[in-house]
LUMZA-419095 format. One record per residue: residue in one letter; x, y, z of N, C-alpha, C in turn; residue number from 1. Coordinates in steps of 0.001 Angstrom, whole numbers, plus 500000, padded with zeros to 6 digits. Layout:
N
 residu   n.px   n.py   n.pz  ca.px  ca.py  ca.pz   c.px   c.py   c.pz num
      a      X      Y      Z      X      Y      Z      X      Y      Z NUM
...
//
This chain:
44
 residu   n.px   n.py   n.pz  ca.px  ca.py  ca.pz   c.px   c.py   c.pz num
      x 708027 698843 948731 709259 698585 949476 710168 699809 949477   1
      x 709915 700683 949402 710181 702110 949333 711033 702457 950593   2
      x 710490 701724 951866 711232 702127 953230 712473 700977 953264   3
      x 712977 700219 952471 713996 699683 952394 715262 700204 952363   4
      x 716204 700064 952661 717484 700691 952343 717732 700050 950909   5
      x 718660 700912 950287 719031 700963 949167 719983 699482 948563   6
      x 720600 699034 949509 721102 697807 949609 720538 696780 950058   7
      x 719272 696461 950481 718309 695862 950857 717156 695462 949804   8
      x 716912 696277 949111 716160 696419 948148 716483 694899 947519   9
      x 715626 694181 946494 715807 692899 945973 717110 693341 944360  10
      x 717241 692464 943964 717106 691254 944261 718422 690848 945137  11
      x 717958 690545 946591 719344 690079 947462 719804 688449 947431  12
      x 721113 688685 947648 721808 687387 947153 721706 686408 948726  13
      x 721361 685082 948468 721272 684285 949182 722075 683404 949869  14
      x 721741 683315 951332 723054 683214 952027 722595 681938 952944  15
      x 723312 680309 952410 722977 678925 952906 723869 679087 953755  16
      x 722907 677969 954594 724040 677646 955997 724871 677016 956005  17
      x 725714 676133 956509 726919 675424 956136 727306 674987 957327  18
      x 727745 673725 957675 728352 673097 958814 730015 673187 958852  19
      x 730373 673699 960321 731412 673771 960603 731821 673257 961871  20
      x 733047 672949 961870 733931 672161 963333 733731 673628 964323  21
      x 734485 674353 964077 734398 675464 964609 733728 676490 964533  22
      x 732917 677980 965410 732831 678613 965771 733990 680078 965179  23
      x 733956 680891 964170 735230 681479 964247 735020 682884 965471  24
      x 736187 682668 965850 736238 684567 967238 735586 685039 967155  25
      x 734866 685684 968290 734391 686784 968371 734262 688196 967180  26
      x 735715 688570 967076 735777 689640 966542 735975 689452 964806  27
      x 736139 687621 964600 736596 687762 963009 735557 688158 962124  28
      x 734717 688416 962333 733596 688967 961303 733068 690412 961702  29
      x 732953 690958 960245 732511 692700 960325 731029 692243 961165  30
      x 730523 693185 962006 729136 692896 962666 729001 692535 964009  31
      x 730204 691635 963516 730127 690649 965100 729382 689025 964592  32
      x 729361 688065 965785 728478 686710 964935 727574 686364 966125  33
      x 726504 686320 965867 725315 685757 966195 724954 683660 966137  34
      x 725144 682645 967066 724820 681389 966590 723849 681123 967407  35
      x 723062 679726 967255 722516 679201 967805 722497 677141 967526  36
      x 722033 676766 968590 722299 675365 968109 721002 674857 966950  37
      x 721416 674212 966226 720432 673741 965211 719626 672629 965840  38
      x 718019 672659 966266 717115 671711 966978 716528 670651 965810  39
      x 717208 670807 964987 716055 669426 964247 716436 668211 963388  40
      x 717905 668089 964404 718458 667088 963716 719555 667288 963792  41
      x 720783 666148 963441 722140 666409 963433 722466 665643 962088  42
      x 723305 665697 961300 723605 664826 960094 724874 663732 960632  43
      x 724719 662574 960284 725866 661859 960623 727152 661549 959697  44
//
């Protein structure tokens, strides 16, 4: 794993999904945000 970046490298910390009402802006996150709808179910 040598061609990894240095911050990439293990052991990386794990990142769960989480349900929310909202969507936050466009711009509130460093990166930018990427979603999609979740297909395999909805929780009631």
């Amino acid at each position: 794993m040598r061609s990894l970046p240095e911050g990439l490298r293990g052991p990386v910390d794990l990142a769960l999904a989480r349900a929310v009402e909202q969507l936050p802006a466009p711009g509130a996150l460093p990166g930018g945000l990427v979603a999609e709808p979740k297909w395999d179910g909805y929780l009631h």
